[in-house]
C-alpha positions in Angstrom: 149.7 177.6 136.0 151.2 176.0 138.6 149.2 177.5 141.3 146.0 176.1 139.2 147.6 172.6 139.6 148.6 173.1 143.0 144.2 174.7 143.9 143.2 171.4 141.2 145.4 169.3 143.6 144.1 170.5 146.7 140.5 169.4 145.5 141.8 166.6 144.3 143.4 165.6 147.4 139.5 166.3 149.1 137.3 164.3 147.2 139.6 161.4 148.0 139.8 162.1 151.5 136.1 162.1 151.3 135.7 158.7 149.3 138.5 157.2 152.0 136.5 158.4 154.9 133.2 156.7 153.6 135.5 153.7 153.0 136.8 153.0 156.8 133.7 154.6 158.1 131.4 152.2 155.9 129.2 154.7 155.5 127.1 155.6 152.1 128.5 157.9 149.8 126.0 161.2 148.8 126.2 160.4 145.4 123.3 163.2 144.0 124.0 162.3 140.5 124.6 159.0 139.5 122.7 156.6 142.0 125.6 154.0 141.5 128.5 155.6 143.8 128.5 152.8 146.4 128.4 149.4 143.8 131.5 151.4 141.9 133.3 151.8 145.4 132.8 148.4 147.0 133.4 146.6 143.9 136.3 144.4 143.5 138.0 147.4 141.3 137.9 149.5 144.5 141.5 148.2 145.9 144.3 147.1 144.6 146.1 144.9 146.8 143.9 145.3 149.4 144.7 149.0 149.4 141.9 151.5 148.7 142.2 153.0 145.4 140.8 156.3 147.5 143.8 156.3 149.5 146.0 156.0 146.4 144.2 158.8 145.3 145.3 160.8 148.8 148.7 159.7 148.3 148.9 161.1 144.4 147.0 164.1 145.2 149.2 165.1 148.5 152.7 164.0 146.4 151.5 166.6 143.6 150.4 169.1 146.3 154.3 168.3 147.3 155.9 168.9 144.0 154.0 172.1 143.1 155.1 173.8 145.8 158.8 172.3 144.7 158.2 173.1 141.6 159.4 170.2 140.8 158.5 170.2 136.9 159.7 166.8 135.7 158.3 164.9 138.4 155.3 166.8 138.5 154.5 165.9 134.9 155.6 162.0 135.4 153.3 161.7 138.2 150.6 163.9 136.9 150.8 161.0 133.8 150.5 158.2 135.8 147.4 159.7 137.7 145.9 160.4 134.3 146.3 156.8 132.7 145.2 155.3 136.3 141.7 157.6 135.6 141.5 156.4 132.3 141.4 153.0 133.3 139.2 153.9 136.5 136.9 155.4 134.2 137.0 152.5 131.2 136.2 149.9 134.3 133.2 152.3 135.2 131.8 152.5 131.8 132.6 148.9 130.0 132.8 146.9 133.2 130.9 147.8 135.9 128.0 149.9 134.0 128.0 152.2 136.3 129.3 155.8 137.7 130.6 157.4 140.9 130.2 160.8 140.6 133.5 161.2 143.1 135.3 159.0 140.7 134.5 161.1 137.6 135.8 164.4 139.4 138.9 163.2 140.2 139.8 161.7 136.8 138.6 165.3 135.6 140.8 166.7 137.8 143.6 164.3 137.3 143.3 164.8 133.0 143.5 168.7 133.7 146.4 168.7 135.6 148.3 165.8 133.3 147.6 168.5 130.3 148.7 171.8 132.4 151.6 170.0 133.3 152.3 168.9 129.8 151.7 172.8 129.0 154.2 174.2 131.4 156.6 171.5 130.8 156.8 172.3 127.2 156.7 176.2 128.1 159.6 175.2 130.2 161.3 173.5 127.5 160.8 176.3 124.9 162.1 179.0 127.3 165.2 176.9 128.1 165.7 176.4 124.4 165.3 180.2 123.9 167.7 180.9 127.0 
C-alpha cells in the first residue's frame, strides 16, 4: 500500500510540476476536457500569499514522496489529511465559486483523496497489528 501512495505521489508531484511550469512560463494549459483550466488557474484562488497553489502542490506531493520512502506513517497520514481538506476546498471554490473546472486540478484532488484514505487504511492496519503484537 505504501508503494501505491508513494507511484499516487509521484503523479501527483507531476501534474503540479506541470500546472507550476504553465504558471512562470505563462503559457496555456492543454486543458482537453473542461475548456475552463486557465480562468481556474489565474483566478484570484490560484495563490495564496502570493504563492502558487501549484507549487504548494509540488511541495505536498515531494514531502509525501519523502515520507513513504520513510515510512513515516503518522506523518504520512497528517499530511496526506491536510492535502485532502486543501482539495476539498480547491474543489468547492471550483464548483460553487468559480463555475468552472481544471482538469489538472480535479486529478490532483483525486489523487490527494486516494492517498488521505490509503493512508487512513494502513494507519489503522498499523494500529490493529500493534494492538495484536
Amino acid at each position: 500500500m505504501i508503494k501505491t501512495i508513494f507511484l499516487l505521489s509521484l503523479v501527483g508531484l507531476a501534474d503540479s510540476v506541470y500546472l507550476i511550469v504553465k504558471h512562470f512560463t505563462h503559457s496555456d494549459i492543454n486543458c482537453s476536457i473542461f475548456n475552463e483550466c486557465d480562468l481556474v488557474t489565474t483566478s484570484a484562488y490560484s495563490t495564496i500569499l502570493d504563492i502558487p497553489v501549484a507549487l504548494l502542490g509540488v511541495i505536498f506531493y515531494g514531502l509525501l514522496i519523502a515520507l513513504t520512502i520513510k515510512k513515516s506513517l503518522v506523518s504520512l497520514l497528517i499530511i496526506s489529511s491536510i492535502g485532502f481538506f486543501a482539495s476539498m476546498w480547491f474543489v468547492y471554490v471550483q464548483a460553487f465559486v468559480l463555475e468552472s473546472f481544471c482538469l489538472y486540478c480535479i486529478i490532483s484532488a483525486g489523487i490527494s483523496t486516494m492517498i488521505f484514505i490509503l493512508s487512513l487504511i494502513l494507519m489503522i492496519k498499523y494500529k490493529k497489528h500493534e494492538t495484536i503484537s
